[in-house]
C-alpha positions as CSV (number, residue, x, y, z in Angstrom):
1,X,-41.4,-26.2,-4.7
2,X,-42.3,-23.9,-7.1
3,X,-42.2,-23.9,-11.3
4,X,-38.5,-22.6,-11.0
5,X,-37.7,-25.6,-8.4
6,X,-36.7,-23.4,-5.7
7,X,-38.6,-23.5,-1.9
8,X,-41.8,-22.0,-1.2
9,X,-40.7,-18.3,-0.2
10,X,-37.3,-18.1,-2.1
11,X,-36.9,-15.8,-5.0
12,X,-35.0,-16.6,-7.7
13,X,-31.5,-14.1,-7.6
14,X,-31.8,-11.0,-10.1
15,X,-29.9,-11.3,-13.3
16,X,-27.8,-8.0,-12.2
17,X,-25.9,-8.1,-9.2
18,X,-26.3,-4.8,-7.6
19,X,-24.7,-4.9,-4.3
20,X,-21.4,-2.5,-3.9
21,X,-18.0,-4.9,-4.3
22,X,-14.1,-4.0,-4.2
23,X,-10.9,-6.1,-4.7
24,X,-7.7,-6.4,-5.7
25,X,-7.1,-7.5,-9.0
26,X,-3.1,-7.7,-8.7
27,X,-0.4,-6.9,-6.6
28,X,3.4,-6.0,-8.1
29,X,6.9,-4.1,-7.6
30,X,6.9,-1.0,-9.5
31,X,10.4,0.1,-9.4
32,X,12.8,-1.0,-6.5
33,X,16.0,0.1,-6.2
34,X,18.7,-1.0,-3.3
35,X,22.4,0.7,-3.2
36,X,25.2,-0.1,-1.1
37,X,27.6,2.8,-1.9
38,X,30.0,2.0,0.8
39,X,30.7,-2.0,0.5
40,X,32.5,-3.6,1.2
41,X,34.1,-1.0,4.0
42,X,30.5,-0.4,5.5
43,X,30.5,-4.1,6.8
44,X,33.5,-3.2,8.9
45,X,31.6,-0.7,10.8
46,X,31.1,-1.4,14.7
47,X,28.1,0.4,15.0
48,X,24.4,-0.1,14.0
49,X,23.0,1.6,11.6
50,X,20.6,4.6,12.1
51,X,17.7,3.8,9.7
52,X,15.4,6.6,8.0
53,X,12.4,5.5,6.8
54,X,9.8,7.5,4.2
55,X,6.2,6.2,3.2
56,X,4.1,7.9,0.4
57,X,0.8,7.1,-0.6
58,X,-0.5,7.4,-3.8
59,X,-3.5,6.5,-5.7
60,X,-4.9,7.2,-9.4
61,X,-7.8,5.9,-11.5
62,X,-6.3,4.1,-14.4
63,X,-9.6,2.3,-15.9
64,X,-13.9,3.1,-15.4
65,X,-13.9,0.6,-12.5
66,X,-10.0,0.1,-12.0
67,X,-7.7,2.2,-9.5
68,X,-3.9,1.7,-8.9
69,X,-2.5,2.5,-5.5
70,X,1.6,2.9,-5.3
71,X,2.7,2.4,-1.8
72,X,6.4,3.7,-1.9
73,X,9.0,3.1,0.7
74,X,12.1,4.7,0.5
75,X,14.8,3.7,3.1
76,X,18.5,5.2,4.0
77,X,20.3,3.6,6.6
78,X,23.6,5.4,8.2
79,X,26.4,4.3,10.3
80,X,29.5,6.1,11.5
81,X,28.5,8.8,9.0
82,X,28.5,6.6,6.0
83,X,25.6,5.2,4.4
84,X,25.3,1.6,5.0
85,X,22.5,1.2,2.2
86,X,19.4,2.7,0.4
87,X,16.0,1.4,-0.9
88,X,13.8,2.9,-2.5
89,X,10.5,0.6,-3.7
90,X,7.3,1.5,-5.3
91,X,4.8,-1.7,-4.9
92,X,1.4,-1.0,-5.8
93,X,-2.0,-3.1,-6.6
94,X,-4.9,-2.6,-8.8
95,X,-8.0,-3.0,-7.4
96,X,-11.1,-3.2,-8.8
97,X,-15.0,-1.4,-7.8
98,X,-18.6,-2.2,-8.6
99,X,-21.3,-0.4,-7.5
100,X,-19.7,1.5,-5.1
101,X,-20.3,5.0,-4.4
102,X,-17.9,7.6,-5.4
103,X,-17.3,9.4,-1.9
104,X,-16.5,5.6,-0.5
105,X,-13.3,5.4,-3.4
106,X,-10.7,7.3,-1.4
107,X,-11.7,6.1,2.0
108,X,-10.7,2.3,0.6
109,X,-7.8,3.6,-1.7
110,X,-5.8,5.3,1.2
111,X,-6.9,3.5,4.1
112,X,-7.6,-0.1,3.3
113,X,-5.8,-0.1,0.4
114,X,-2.5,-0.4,1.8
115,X,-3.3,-2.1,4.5
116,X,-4.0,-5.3,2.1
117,X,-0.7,-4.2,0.3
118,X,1.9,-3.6,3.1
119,X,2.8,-7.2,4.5
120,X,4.0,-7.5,0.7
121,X,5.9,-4.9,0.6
122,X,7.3,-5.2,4.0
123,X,8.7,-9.1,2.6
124,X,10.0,-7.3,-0.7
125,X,12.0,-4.5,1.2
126,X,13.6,-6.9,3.6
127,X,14.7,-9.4,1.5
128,X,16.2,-6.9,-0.5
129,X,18.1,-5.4,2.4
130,X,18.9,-9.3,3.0
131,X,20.1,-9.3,-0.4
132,X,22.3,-6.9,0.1
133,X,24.3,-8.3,3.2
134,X,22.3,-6.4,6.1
135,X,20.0,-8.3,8.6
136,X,16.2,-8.0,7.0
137,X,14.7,-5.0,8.2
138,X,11.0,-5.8,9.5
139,X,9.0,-3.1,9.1
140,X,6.4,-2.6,12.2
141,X,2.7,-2.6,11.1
142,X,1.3,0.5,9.9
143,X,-2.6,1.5,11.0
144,X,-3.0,3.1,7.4
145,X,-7.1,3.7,8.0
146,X,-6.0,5.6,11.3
147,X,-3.6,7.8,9.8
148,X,-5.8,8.3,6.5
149,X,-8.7,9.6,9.3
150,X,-6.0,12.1,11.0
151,X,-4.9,13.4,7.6
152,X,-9.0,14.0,6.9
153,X,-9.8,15.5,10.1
154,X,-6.7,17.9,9.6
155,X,-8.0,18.9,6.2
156,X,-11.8,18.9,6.3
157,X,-11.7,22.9,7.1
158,X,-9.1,23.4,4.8
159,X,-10.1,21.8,1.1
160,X,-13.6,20.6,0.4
161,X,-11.9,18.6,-2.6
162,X,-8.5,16.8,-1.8
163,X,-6.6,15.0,-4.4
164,X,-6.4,11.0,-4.2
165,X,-3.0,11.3,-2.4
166,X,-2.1,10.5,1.0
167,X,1.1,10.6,4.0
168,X,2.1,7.9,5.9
């Protein structure tokens, strides 16, 4: 043991921790909206509705170490020419960096990001669709990092600098 009572070849940690770190700090519903315009005739329907269903990505720096991303959903369901209901839902999550380089922000933001985000929002949107006296609608999984690599590759000719902002 040594005079700081640690092992022969330990050293005792730095005070600063230096090492690059990223979480989320919170996760909540933004806005979320559900209309059923047609009740109570749209339950007499015979035919299942055809769903339509937008993503959007977005992501903004809202504090020196802090970034929010919104993960927005929005939802329109159709049958015999009538809508049967629409959602629209904003969830997002702030998540917090240390240490970590720039360049490596928007890689996490708009691919990892959601990922940690989406089973979430996928329980919120269909017990709201539950809510509103349709079956839940279960979202299939999303490969956000894939799609976040397609969207580079499509744009690395075209801008050097592309805004925190992403498709899925």
């Amino acid at each position: 043991m040594d005079e700081q009572g640690l092992p022969q070849g330990f050293e005792a940690p730095a005070g600063d921790d230096t090492g690059p770190a990223a979480g989320m700090i919170s996760q909540y519903v933004k806005d979320l909206s559900f209309e059923n315009p047609n009740a109570p005739a749209i339950y007499q329907a015979q035919t299942a509705p055809g769903i339509d269903v937008q993503f959007n990505i977005s992501a903004a720096q809202v504090g020196e170490e802090v970034h929010e991303l919104t993960l927005k959903i929005e939802v329109r369901a159709e049958s015999e020419g009538k809508t049967a209901f629409i959602v629209d839902l904003s969830y997002a999550g702030l998540f917090g960096f240390r240490n970590v380089p720039a360049d490596q922000i928007q890689p996490f933001m708009l691919g990892e990001a959601p990922r940690l985000l989406f089973p979430f929002a996928r329980r919120v949107l269909a017990d709201a669709v539950r809510d509103g006296g349709f079956p839940p609608l279960m979202l299939e999984p999303i490969d956000f990092a894939q799609l976040y690599l397609q969207q580079a590759d499509a744009q690395a000719g075209a801008q050097p600098n592309t805004p925190e902002t992403g498709h899925a």
